[in-house]
C-alpha positions in Angstrom: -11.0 22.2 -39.8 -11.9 18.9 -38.7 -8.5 17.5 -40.1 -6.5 20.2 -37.8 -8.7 19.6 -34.9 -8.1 15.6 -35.1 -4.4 16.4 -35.5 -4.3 18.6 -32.3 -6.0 16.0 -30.2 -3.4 13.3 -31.5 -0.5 15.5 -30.9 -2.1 16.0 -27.5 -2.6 12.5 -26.5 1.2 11.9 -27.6 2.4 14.4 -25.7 0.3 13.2 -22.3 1.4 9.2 -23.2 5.1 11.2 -23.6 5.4 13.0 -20.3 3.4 10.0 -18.6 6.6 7.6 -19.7 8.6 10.1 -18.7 7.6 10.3 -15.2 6.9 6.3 -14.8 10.7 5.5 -16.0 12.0 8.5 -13.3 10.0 6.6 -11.0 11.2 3.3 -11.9 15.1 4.5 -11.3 14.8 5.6 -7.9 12.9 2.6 -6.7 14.1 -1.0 -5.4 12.4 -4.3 -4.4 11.1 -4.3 -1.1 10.5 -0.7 -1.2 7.0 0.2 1.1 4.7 2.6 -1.4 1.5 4.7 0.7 -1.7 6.6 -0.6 -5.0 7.4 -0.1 -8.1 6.3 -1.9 -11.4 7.8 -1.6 -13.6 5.1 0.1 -16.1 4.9 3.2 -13.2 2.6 5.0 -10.1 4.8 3.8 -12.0 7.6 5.8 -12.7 5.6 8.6 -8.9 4.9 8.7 -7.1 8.3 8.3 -9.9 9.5 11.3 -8.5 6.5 13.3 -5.2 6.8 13.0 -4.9 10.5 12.7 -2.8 10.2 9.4 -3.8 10.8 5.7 -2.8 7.5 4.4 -5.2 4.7 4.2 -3.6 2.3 1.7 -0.3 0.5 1.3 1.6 -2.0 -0.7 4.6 -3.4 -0.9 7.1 -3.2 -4.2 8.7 -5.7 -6.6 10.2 -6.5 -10.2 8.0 -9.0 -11.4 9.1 -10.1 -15.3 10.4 -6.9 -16.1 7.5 -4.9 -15.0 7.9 -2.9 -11.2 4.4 -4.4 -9.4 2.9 -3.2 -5.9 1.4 -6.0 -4.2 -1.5 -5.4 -2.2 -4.3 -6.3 0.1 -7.6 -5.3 -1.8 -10.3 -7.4 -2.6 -8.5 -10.3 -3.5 -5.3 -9.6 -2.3 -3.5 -9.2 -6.0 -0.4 -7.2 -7.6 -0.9 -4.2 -9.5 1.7 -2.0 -12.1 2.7 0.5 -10.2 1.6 3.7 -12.5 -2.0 1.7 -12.0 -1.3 1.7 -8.3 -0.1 5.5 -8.3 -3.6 6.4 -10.4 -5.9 5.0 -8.1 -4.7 7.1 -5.1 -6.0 10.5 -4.4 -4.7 12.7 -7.0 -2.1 10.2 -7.7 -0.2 11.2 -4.5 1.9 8.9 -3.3 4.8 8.3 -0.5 7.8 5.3 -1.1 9.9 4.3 1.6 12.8 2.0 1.8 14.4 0.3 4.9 17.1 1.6 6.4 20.5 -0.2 5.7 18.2 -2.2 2.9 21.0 -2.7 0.6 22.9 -5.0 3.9 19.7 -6.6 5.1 17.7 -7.4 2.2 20.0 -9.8 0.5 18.5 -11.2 -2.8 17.8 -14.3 -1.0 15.8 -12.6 1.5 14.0 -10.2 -1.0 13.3 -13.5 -3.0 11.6 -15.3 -0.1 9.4 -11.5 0.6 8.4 -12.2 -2.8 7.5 -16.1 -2.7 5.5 -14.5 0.4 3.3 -12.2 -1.5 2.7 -14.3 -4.2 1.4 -17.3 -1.7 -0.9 -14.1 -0.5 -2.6 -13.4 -4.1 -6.0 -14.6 -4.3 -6.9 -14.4 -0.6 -9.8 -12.5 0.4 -9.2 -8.5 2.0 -9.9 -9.1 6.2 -12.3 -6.7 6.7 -12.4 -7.3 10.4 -8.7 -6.7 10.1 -8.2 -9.8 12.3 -4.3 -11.2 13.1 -4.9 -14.2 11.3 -3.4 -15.6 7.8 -6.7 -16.7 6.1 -7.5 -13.6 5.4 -5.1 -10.4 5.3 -5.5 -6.4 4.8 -3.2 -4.1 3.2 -0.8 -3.2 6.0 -0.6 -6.3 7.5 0.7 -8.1 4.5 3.4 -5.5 4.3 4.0 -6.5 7.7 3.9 -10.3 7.4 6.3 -9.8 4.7 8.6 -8.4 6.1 8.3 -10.4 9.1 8.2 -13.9 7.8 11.2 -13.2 5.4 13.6 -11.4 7.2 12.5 -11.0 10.7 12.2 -7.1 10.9 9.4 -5.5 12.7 8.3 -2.3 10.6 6.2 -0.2 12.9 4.8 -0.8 16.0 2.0 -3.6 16.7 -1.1 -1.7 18.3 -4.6 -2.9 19.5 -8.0 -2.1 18.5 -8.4 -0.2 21.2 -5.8 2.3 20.6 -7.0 3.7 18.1 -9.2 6.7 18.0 -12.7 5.3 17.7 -14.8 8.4 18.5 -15.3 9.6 14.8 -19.4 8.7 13.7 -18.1 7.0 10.6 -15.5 4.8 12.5 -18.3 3.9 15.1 -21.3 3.1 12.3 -18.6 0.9 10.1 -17.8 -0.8 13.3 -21.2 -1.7 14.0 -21.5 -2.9 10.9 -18.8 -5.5 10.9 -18.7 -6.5 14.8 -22.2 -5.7 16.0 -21.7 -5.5 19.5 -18.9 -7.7 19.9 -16.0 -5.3 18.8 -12.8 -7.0 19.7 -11.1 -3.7 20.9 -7.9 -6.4 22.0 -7.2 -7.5 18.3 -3.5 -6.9 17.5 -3.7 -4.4 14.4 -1.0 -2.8 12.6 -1.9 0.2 10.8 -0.7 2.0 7.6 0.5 4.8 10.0 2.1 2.6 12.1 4.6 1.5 9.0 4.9 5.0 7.5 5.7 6.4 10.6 8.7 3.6 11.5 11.7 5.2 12.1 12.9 1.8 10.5 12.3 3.2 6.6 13.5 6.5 5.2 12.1 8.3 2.1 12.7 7.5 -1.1 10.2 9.2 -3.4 6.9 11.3 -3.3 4.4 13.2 -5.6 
């Protein structure tokens, strides 16, 4: 009995590692370098976000080959880069969204996708803003999608935004504010938003689950 029951769970656990390869290498032919990935992640702050910006992703990173192996590269604490089936796992219910610039296989020459990824690379290490300030000591998710994009190829993805605009009303967006600015909240901080890159008209859809 206990030989047949150890041989159901190993057949089991092939089957899940089976079906899990499966789906990574679909995955893995439909995406490109450059490619923008979204989720959400269950977190005091990812809250705080989707109530801010009135959207239900909170998290972004950006997408490269890196030795063989497709990586996400994001802004968490350090900024780092992460395989992407890691990256899927770690969002809510492993939903996620992928979106590609438009005319991407004209703009994003391999020169220029090679100098996006020098640009993340010179970001790993640095410490997650979590006064999501405009500066390049320290950098938060969307922003160094943005940066990316920006410094490399000069193409805005979504719109820049203030503090201010945002929708600040929510008791948890107020308490973590007070928490990180006191009093001194600097509601004119340019801020760029996960929503504000998923909802650029400049990227079109690519995958989702």
């Amino acid at each position: 009995m206990i030989r047949l029951m150890s041989c159901f769970l190993l057949s089991f656990l092939l089957l899940a590692c089976s079906n899990e390869s499966k789906v990574v290498s679909e995955l893995e032919s439909k995406i490109k370098n450059g490619d923008i990935i979204f989720q959400s992640t269950d977190s005091r702050q990812c809250e705080a976000v989707k109530l801010a910006t009135h959207s239900e992703y909170s998290h972004v990173g950006i997408i490269f080959e890196d030795e063989g192996e497709w990586m996400v590269y994001e802004a968490v604490q350090p900024v780092k880069k992460t395989p992407i089936n890691d990256w899927i796992q770690h969002g809510e219910e492993g939903h996620y969204v992928i979106k590609r610039l438009k005319d991407a296989k004209k703009l994003l020459t391999q020169a220029v996708l090679q100098e996006m990824q020098a640009i993340g690379e010179d970001n790993i290490g640095k410490n997650y803003d979590i006064y999501f300030s405009w500066s390049d000591d320290e950098i938060y998710c969307s922003e160094l999608v943005w940066k990316i994009y920006d410094a490399a190829a000069g193409i805005h993805i979504g719109e820049l935004k203030h503090l201010i605009d945002f929708d600040l009303s929510s008791e948890i967006v107020r308490t973590i504010m007070a928490e990180r600015y006191g009093t001194s909240i600097p509601l004119a901080e340019k801020v760029i938003a996960p929503s504000g890159l998923f909802d650029s008209e400049k990227l079109v859809l690519v995958d989702q689950q």
